[in-house]
C-alpha positions, 0 to 999 in steps of 0.5 A, spaced: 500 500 500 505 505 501 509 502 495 502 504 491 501 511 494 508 512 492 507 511 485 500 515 485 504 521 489 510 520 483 505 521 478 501 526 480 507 530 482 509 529 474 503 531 473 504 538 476 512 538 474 509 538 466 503 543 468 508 547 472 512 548 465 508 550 461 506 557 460 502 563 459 500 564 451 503 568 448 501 575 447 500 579 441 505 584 442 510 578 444 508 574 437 510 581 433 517 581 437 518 575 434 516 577 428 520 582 426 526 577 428 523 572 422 522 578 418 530 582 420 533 574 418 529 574 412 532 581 410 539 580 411 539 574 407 534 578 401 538 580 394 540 587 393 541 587 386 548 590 384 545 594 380 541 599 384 546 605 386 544 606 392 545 602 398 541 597 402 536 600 406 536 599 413 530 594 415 527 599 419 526 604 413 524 597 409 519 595 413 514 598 418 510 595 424 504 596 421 507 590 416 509 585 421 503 586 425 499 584 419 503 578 418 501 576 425 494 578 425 493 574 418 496 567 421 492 568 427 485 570 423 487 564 419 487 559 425 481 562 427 478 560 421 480 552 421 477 552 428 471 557 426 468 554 418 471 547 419 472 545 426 479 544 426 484 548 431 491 547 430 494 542 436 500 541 439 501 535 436 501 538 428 506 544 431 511 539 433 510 535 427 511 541 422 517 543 426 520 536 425 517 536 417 522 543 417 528 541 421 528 535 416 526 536 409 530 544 410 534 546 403 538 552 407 540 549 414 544 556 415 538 560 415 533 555 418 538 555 425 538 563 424 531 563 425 531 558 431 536 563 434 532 569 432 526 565 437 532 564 442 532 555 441 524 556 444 520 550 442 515 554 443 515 561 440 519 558 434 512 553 433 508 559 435 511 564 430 514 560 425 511 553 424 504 556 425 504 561 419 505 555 415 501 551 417 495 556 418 497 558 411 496 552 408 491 548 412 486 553 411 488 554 403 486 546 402 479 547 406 477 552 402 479 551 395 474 545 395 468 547 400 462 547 396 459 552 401 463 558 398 464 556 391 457 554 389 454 560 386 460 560 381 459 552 380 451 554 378 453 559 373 459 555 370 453 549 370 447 554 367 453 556 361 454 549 360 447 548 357 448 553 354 454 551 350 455 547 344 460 543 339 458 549 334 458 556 339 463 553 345 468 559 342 463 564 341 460 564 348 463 571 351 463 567 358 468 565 361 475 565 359 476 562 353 483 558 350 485 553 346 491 548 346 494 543 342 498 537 346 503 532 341 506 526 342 513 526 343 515 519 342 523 519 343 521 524 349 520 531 350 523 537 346 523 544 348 520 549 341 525 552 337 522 559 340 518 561 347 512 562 343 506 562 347 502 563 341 503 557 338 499 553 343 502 546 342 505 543 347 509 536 346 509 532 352 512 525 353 509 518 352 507 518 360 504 525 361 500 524 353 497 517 356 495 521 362 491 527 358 488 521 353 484 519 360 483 526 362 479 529 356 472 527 354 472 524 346 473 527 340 466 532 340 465 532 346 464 537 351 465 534 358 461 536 364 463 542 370 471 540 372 472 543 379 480 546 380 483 549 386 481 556 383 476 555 378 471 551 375 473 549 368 469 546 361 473 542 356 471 541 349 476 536 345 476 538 338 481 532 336 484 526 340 488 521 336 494 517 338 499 522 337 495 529 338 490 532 343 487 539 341 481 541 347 478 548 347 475 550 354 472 555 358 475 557 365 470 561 371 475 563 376 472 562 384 473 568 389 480 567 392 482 566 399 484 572 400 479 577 398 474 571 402 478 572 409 477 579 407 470 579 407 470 574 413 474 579 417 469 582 422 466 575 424 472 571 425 475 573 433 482 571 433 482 565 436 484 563 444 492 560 443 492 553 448 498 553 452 501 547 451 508 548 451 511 543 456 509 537 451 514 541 445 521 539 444 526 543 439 528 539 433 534 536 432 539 542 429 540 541 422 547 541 420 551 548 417 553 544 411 553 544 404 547 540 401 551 536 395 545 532 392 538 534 389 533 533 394 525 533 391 522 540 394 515 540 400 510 539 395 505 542 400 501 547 397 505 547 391 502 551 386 499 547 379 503 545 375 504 549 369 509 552 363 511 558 360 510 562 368 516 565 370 521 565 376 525 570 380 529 568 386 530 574 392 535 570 396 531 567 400 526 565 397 523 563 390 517 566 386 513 563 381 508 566 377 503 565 371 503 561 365 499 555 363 497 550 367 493 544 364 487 546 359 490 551 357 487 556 362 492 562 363 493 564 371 495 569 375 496 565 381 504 563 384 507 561 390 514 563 393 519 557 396 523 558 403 528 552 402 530 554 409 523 551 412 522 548 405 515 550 404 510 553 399 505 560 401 501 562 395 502 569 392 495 574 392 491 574 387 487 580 389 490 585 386 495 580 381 494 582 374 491 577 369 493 571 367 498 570 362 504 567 360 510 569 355 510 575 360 518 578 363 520 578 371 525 582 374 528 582 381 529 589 384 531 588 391 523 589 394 519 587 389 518 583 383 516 585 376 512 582 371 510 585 364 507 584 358 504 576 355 499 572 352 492 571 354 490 566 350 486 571 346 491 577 346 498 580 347 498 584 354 502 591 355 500 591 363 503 588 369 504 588 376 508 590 382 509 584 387 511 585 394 513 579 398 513 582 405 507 584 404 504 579 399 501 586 395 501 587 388 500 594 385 500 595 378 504 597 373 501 604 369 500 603 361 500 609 359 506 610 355 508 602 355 510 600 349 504 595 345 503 589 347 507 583 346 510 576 348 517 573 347 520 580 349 526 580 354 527 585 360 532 588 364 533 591 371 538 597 371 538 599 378 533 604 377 529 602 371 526 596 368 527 596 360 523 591 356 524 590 348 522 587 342 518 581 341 511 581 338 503 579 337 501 575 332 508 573 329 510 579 328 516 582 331 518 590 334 524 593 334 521 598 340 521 598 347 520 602 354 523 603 360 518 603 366 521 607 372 518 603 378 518 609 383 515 614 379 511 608 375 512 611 369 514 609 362 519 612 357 519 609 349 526 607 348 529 610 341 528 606 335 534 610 332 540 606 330 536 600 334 537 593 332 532 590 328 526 587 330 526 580 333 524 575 338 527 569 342 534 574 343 537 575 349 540 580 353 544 583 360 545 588 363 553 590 364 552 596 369 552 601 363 549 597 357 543 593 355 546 588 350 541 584 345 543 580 340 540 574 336 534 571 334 528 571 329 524 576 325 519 572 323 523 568 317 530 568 319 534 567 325 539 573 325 547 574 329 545 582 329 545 585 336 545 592 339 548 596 346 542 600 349 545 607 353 539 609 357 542 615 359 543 618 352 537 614 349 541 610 344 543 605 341 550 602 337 550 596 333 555 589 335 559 588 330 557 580 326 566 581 325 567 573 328 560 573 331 557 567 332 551 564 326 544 566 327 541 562 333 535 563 337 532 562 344 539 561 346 542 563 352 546 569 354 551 571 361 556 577 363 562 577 366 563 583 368 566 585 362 565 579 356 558 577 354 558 570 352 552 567 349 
């Protein structure tokens, strides 16, 4: 019996000690302390670009109080809205487990142990504000893509079109965003085209991703019923399906993204009560400060859709995809930023986002990405976006002033400008360009004067001084011309074709500081 009463006072003194260990949640004020020290790891690792002649700001001018308090009210308002619409409430159990995910799966171990030390190694705010935006973030994007209660009067409209529509006027309806795409089997395995050319609308595909499409169309003069996505509602008409080819024709109706529905949900959602339960989570163990030397698959949680022609900007600690074609040819204007240090995938806003396109430039400017210009499916675009990634906000590019649509084009950052240049609409190429000045967001036509001929599928960098085009095609021939644009006289000098390599197109182009080699 005292052996008994021993153990039970063992036990609940156990119970005591854990219980003892745990502490008070943590306050809004503290998880913005934490924030800021994520966000001043993150800003000592982001690219200033060499180009830009003035140094890298202080974190303090850069980024606001106000900016990291929204990110800690968008994680928590996030985590109310599992609890509150789908009655799951973030556990102990899953922080522990996204940590672990993180420690083990990092790409970027260096970074992930500075964020550790930033929290101070405290298991509990580093779950707390480092695990739980990523969780939040990405429980809450899957919960909603699909949830009927919130898509269902797109899905009636969508399913009100359909029977309207037929073999005959599928293309004609004004409803919906319409393209067309052609998929051919590559036998021997998958080639790249000759040319980025997004009008084209073929794509070649291998043996494996051919017989997956066969089996995801309807038959040849059919139209298939309402397809539900993540982010829109489709209705596909395949016009051709043969052993070798697929042609499908479709019409894409977009839901309400999250963002503007958590928005909207904003005066109904109570930041939710944090359970203290820091006794039972434990740090991970340190990943090693070593060099990675294997290719390592990435988290493919919430990964965007699969998708070509997008474009890609690497910010120095993370990656930014956007736009382009995914499969049915629906162009997007969704993306999705990569940390390899917590090896996990956010999605990029589409509230304020451009439209949806492919054939568009991205460039880096050491606070925000910049993408122009593109194809539509229907049309090439003169418009684009400025997207934040601190505060996951877009603001957009101005189009008076900028240059014609088109694809195909190239685009440089100069330090204080962007200057995009050729390409064209409809296999018509240009030889006109602009330049697009972000602080003043505006732009200025560069000079036609002496400039290279008109082209697409060419190269060009940026030296510190220069822009350098060279190659591509005009439409019937490919051309070993090229051209060094000065903005500050507005001018161009041809290169010379003495010794230069033979016309080529959709090559590639680097400098070394004082060579240019394609």
């Amino acid at each position: 019996m005292k052996k008994l009463l021993i153990l039970w006072v063992a036990v609940i003194l156990t119970l005591l000690g854990s219980s003892l260990l745990a502490r008070e949640p943590l306050s809004f004020d503290e998880r913005v302390k934490a924030q800021e020290a994520i966000e001043k790891v993150y800003y000592n690792h982001r690219i200033w670009p060499k180009e830009n002649k003035t140094p890298k700001p202080a974190f303090e001018k850069m980024v606001s109080k106000e900016t990291i308090e929204n990110k800690v009210t968008d994680y928590l308002q996030k985590s109310a809205a599992l609890e509150k619409y789908w009655y799951r409430p973030i556990t102990g159990e899953q922080l522990q487990a996204e940590m672990d995910r993180m420690a083990k799966g990092t790409k970027d171990p260096a970074t992930l142990n500075e964020l550790f030390a930033a929290l101070n190694n405290d298991p509990y705010v580093i779950a707390e504000c480092l695990a739980r935006p990523v969780l939040a973030d990405r429980l809450v994007r899957n919960w909603y893509a699909n949830d009927e209660r919130f898509h269902k009067e797109m899905r009636e409209k969508a399913e009100e079109i359909l029977k309207n529509l037929t073999t005959e006027n599928f293309c004609e309806s004004t409803e919906g965003q319409y393209s067309k795409m052609t998929y051919r089997l590559e036998v021997e395995g998958r080639e790249e085209m000759d040319i980025l050319d997004p009008e084209d609308r073929s794509i070649k595909l291998d043996e494996k991703e051919f017989a997956k499409m066969m089996t995801e169309i309807p038959e040849e003069g059919k139209i298939s019923g309402v397809i539900e996505k993540d982010d829109f509602f489709v209705v596909i008409h395949t016009t051709i399906k043969t052993i070798f080819e697929i042609e499908a024709e479709n019409r894409s109706f977009t839901k309400q993204n999250l963002d503007e529905w958590l928005e909207s949900q904003t005066h109904t959602i109570s930041l939710p009560e944090i359970d203290s339960y820091s006794a039972s989570l434990y740090l991970p163990p340190k990943p090693e400060s070593s060099c990675i030397g294997n290719w390592d698959n990435q988290s493919l949680d919430d990964l965007p859709d699969p998708r070509s022609y997008h474009t890609a900007v690497w910010t120095g600690t993370e990656m930014i995809v956007w736009g382009g074609y995914i499969g049915g040819s629906v162009y997007v204007n969704t993306g999705g930023r990569y940390n390899p240090a917590t090896d996990s995938w956010t999605s990029t806003t589409t509230t304020g986002a451009p439209s949806g396109r492919n054939g568009h430039t991205t460039v880096w400017t050491g606070s925000e990405m910049i993408i122009w210009g593109g194809y539509n499916g229907s049309s090439n675009l003169n418009t684009g976006g400025r997207f934040n990634p601190l505060t996951n906000s877009w603001i957009e590019t101005i189009n008076t002033g900028a240059p014609s649509g088109r694809n195909g084009h190239i685009a440089v950052w100069t330090g204080s400008e962007m200057i995009v240049w050729g390409g064209g609409s409809g296999g018509v190429y240009t030889n006109t360009g602009g330049r697009y000045n972000p602080s003043t967001n505006s732009w200025m036509a560069t000079s036609t004067a002496n400039a290279p001929s008109e082209r697409g599928g060419h190269t060009a960098i940026w030296t510190g001084l220069e822009m350098i085009i060279w190659g591509g095609n005009n439409g019937s021939n490919t051309v070993n011309t090229g051209g060094r644009y000065n903005p500050p006289t507005d001018s161009w000098v041809s290169t010379t074709t003495t010794g230069a390599p033979s016309g080529r197109k959709s090559h590639t182009a680097v400098w070394t500081g004082s060579e240019m080699i394609i």
